[in-house]
C-alpha positions as CSV (number, residue, x, y, z in Angstrom):
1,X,109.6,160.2,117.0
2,X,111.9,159.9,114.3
3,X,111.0,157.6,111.0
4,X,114.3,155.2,112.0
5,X,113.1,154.9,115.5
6,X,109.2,153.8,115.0
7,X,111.1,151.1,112.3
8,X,113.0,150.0,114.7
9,X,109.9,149.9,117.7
10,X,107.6,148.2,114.4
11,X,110.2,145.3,113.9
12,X,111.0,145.1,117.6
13,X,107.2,144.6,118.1
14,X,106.7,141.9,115.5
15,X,109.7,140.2,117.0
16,X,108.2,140.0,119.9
17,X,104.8,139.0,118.7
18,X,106.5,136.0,117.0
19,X,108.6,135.3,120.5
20,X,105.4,134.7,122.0
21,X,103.3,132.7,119.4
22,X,106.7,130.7,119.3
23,X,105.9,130.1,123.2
24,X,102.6,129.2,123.2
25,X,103.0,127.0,120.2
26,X,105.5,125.3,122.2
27,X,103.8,125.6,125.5
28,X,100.9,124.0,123.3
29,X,103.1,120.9,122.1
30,X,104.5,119.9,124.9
31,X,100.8,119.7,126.5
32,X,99.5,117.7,123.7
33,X,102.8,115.3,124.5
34,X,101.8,115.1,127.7
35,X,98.2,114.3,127.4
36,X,97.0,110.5,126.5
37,X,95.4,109.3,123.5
38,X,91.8,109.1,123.2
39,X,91.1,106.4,121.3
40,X,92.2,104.7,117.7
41,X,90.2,104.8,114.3
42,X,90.5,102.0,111.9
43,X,90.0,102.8,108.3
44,X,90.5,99.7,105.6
45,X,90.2,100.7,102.4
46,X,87.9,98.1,100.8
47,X,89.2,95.8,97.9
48,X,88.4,97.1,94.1
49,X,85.2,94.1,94.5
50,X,84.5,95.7,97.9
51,X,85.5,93.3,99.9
52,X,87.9,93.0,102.9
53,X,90.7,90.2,103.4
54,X,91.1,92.0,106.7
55,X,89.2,94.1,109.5
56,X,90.0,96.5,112.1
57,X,89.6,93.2,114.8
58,X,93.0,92.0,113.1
59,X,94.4,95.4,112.9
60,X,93.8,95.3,116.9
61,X,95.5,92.2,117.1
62,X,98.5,92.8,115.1
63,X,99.2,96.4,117.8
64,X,98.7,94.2,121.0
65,X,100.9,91.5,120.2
66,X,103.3,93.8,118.8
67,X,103.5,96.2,121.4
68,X,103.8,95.7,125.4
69,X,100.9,98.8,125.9
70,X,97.4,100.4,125.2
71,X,97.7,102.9,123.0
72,X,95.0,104.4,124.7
73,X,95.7,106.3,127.8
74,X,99.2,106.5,126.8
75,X,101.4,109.8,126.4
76,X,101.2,110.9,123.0
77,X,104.7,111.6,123.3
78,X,105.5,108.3,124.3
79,X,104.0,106.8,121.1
80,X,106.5,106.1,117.7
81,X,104.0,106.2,115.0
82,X,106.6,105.3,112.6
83,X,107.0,102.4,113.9
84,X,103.3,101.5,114.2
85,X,103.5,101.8,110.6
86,X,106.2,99.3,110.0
87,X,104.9,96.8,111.9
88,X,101.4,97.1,110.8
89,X,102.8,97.1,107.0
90,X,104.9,93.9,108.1
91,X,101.4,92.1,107.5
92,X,101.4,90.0,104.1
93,X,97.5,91.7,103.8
94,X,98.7,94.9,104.3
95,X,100.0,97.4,101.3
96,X,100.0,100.3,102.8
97,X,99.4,101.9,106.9
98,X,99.0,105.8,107.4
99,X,98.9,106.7,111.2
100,X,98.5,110.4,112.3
101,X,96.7,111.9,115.5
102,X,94.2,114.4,115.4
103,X,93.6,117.3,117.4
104,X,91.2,115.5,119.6
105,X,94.6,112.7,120.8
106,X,92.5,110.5,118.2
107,X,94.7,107.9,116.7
108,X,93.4,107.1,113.0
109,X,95.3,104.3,110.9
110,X,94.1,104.3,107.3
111,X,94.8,100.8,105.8
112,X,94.7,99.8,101.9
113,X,95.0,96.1,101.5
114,X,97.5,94.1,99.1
115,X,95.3,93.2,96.2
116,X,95.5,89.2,95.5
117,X,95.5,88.0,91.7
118,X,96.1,84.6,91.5
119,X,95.4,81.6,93.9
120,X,97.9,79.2,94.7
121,X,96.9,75.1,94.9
122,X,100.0,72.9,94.4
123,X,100.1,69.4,94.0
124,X,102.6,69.6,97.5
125,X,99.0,70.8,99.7
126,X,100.3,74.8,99.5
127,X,97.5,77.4,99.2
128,X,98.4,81.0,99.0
129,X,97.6,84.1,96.9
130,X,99.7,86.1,94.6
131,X,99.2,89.5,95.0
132,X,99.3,92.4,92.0
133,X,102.7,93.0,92.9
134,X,103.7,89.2,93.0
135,X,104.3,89.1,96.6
136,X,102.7,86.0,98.3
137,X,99.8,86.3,100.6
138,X,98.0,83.6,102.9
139,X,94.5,82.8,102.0
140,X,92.0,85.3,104.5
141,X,89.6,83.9,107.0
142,X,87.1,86.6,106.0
143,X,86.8,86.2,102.5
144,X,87.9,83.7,99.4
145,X,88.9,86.3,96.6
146,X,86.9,85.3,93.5
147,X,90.5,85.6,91.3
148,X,92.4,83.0,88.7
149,X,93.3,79.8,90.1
150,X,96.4,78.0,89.4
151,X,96.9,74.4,90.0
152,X,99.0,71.2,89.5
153,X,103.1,71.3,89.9
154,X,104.2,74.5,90.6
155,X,107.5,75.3,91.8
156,X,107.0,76.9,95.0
157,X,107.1,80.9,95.6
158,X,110.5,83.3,96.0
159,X,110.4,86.5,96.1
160,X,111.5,88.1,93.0
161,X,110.5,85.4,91.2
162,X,109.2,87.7,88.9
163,X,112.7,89.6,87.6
164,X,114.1,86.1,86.8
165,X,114.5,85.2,83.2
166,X,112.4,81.6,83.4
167,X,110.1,81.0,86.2
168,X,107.1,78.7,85.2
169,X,105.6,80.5,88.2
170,X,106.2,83.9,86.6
171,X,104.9,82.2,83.4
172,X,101.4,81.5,85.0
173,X,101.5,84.7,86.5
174,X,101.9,86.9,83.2
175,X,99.4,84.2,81.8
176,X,96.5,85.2,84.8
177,X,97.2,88.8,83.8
178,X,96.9,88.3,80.4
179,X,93.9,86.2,80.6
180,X,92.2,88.8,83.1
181,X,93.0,91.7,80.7
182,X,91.5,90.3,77.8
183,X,87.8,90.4,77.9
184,X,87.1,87.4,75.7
185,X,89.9,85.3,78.0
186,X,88.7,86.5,80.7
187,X,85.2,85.2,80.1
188,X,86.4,81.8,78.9
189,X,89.1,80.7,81.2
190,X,88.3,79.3,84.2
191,X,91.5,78.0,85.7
192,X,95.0,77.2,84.9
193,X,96.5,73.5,85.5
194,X,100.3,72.6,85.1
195,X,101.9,69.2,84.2
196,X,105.0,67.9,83.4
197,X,106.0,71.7,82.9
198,X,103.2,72.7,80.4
199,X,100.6,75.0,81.1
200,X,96.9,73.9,80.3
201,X,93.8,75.8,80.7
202,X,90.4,74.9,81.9
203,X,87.2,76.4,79.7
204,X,84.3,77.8,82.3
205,X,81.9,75.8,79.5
206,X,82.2,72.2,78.5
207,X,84.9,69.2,79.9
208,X,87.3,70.0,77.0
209,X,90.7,70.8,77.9
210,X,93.1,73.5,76.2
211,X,97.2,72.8,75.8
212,X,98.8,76.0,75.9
213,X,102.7,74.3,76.5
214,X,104.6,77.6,77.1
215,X,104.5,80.9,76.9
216,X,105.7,81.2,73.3
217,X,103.7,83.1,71.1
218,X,101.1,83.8,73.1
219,X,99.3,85.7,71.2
220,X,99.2,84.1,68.1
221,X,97.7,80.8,70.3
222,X,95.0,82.9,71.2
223,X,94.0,83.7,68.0
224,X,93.6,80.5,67.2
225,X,91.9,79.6,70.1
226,X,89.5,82.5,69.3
227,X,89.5,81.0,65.8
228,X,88.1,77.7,66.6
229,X,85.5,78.9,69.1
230,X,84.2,81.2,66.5
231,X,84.1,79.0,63.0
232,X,84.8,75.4,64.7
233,X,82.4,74.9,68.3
234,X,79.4,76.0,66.2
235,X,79.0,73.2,64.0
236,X,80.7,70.7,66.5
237,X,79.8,71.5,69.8
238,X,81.2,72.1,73.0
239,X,81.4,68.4,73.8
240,X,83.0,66.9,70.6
241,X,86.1,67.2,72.0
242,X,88.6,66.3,74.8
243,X,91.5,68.3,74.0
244,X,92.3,71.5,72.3
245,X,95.7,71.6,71.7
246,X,97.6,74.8,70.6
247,X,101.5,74.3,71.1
248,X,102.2,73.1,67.8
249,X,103.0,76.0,65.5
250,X,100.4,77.5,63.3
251,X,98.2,74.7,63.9
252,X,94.9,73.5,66.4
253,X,95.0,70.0,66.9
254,X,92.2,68.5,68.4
255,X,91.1,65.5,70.1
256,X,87.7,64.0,69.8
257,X,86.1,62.0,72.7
């Protein structure tokens, strides 16, 4: 045979290899759209503390009321997995929901909770997280996240409250990050009251009180605050006084019981 004609039998052969892998793949896919679903796998990623604001028994729940079948025992074809994932991340727990199928017809959903930051108790009887991302969450049945609370009257939460110019509630959100990210804050502060529009702060150690007022120069109120607990509450004490008071500028004044 000539050279042209066994290049011409060689490429006519791998054509026809790849004809009928093409078949059998699709012979293969269509029986795996036919066949039903074995079973679903829950996987929720744990909290950075390790714990869970949610379990696969609410993941359950969320795909029976949402849907009008079993996902198991049903056509694999028949089953919108991008949907699943909406719905599931429609949860105010829920940050993220990965569904795939396995070879076996296994449905696994791999879920990685919203991470709360700040609770929510308002003087109108409202309770709710604040997660990382400032999107409000309801308080879990499973477990109380041990995170900053903020109390007292707080206008209530909208979303985007965050890319508004004044917010009080954005104010005592950048204030619980703040306070978490310092390690000396975060050690100190125990919780964060608002009245009339000023921000004060409760000490994890003695009844005193702090007066923050605002937001403005934050950091240089801390470094008084720092100040005084360093060269002041030595030679005092802890229960010398009722307030601590840092809004005025450049100054601490201080109230003694």
């Amino acid at each position: 045979m000539s050279p042209e004609l066994i290049k011409t039998l060689k490429r006519l052969g791998y054509f026809l290899a790849f004809f009928t892998a093409a078949i059998v793949i699709l012979a293969a896919v269509e029986k795996k759209k036919d066949s039903g679903a074995t079973g679903i796998k829950i996987d929720v990623e744990p909290l950075p503390d390790g714990h869970y604001l949610i379990d696969s028994s609410d993941i359950k729940k969320t795909i029976q009321r949402s849907f009008a079948f079993e996902w198991t025992g049903q056509q694999i074809g028949l089953l919108n997995i991008e949907r699943l994932e909406r719905v599931l991340e429609e949860d105010p727990f829920i940050f993220s929901a990965d569904v795939f199928i396995n070879a076996k017809n296994k449905i696994h959903i791999k879920i990685r909770q919203r991470e709360p930051v700040l609770r929510i108790i308002d003087d109108n009887g409202l309770h709710y997280y604040i997660d990382i991302d400032g999107n409000k969450m309801p308080l879990s049945k499973h477990f109380s996240a041990r995170v900053m609370v903020a109390t007292g009257s707080l206008p209530p939460h909208v979303p985007g409250f965050l890319d508004r110019k004044k917010h009080l509630l954005k104010d005592v959100f950048l204030l619980s990050r703040y306070i978490e990210e310092d390690r000396f804050l975060r050690t100190l502060i125990e919780q964060i009251y608002v009245s009339n529009g000023k921000i004060l702060l409760a000490p994890k150690i003695g009844s005193h009180k702090i007066i923050l007022g605002s937001m403005d120069g934050i950091e240089e109120k801390f470094k008084r605050l720092r100040l005084f607990y360093d060269e002041v509450t030595p030679y005092e004490g802890w229960r010398r006084y009722r307030t601590v008071n840092l809004s005025y500028k450049g100054q601490i004044v201080c109230e003694k019981r």
